[in-house]
PLY file of the C-alpha trace (Angstrom):
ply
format ascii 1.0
element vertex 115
property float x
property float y
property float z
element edge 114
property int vertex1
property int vertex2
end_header
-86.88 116.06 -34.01
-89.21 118.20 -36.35
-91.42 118.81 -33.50
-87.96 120.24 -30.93
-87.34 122.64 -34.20
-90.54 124.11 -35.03
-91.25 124.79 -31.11
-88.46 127.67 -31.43
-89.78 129.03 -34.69
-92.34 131.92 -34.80
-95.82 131.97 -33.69
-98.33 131.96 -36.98
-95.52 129.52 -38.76
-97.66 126.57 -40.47
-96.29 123.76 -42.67
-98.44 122.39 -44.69
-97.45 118.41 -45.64
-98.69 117.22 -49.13
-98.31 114.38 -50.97
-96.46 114.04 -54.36
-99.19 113.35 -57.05
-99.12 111.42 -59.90
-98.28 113.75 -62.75
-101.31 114.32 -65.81
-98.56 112.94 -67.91
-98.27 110.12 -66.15
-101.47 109.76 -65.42
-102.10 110.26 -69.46
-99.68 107.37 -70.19
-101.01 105.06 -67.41
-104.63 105.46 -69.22
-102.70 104.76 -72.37
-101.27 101.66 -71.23
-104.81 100.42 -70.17
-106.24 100.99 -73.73
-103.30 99.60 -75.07
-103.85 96.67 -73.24
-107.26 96.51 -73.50
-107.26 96.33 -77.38
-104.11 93.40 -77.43
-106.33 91.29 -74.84
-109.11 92.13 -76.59
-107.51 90.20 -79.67
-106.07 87.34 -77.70
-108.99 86.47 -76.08
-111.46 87.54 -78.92
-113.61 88.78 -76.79
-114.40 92.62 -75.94
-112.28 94.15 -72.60
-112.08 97.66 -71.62
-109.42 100.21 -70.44
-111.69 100.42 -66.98
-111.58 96.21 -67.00
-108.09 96.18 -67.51
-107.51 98.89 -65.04
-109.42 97.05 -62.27
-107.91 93.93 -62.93
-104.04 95.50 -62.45
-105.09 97.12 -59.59
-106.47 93.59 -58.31
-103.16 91.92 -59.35
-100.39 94.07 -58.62
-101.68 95.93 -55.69
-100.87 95.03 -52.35
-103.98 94.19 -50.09
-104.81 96.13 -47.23
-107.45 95.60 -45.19
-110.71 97.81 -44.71
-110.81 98.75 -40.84
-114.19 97.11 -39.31
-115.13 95.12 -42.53
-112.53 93.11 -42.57
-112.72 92.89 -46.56
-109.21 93.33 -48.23
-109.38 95.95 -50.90
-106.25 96.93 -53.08
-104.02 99.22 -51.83
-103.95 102.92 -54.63
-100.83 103.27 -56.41
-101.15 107.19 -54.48
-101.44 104.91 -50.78
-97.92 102.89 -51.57
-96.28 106.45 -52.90
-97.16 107.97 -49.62
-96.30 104.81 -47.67
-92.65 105.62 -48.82
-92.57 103.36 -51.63
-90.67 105.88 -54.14
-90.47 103.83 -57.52
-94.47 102.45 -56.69
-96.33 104.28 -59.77
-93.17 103.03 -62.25
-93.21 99.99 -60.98
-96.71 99.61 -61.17
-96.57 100.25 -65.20
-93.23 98.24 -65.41
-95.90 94.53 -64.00
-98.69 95.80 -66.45
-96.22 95.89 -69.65
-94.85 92.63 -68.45
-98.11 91.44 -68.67
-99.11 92.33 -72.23
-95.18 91.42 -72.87
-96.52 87.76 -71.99
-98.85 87.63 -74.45
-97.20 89.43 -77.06
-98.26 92.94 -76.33
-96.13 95.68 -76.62
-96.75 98.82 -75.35
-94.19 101.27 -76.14
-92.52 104.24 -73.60
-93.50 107.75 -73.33
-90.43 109.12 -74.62
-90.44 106.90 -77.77
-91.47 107.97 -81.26
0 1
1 2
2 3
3 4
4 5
5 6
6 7
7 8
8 9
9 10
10 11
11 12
12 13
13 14
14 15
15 16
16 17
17 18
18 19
19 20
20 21
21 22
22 23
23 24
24 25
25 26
26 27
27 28
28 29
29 30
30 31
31 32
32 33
33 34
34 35
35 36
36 37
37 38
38 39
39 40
40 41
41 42
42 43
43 44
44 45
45 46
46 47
47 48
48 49
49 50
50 51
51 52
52 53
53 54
54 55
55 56
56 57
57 58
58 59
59 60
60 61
61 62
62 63
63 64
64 65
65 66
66 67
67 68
68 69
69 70
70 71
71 72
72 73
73 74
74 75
75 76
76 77
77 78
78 79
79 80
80 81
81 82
82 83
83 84
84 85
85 86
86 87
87 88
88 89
89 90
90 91
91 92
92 93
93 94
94 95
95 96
96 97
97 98
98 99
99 100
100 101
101 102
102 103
103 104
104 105
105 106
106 107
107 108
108 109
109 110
110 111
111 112
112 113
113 114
């Protein structure tokens, strides 16, 4: 349909597609999460964990898989990937598992908007 449309439109006319990115405020809060995290495992376990550890273990568990293409190795799938995959809510939803998660183990990490 796009295609039929643009055929009748001027010559030198170029669309340019982008994907929506991940806000530096969100992106600020997701990192804030981590650390948050990171400290209240940190303390359960007794044992030292980082914001990167934590980060890479989230991705591990609440990412989907996808597979790399002549590797065969299944790698998780970037909270970006599932956004442009049409998955609006992904990045929300994404911070929504990883507060459920310090939730479980009494961890609370509070919203952006609160004081």
């Amino acid at each position: 349909v796009i295609k039929k449309q643009l055929e009748h439109e001027p010559k030198g006319l170029e669309i340019t597609w982008r994907r929506q990115r991940r806000t530096n405020r969100q992106n600020r809060y997701l990192w804030h999460v981590y650390r948050e995290l990171a400290k209240g495992l940190s303390e359960y376990y007794d044992a030292p964990i980082t914001a990167d550890q934590v980060h890479e273990l989230c991705k591990s568990h609440f990412m989907p898989q996808e597979e790399v293409p002549g590797i065969g190795k299944m790698i998780p799938m970037s909270t970006s990937r599932l956004c442009r995959s049409g998955q609006e809510n992904a990045f929300s939803d994404y911070v929504e598992q990883i507060k459920a998660l310090a939730a479980e183990r009494g961890i609370y990490i509070a919203d952006p908007d609160e004081n």
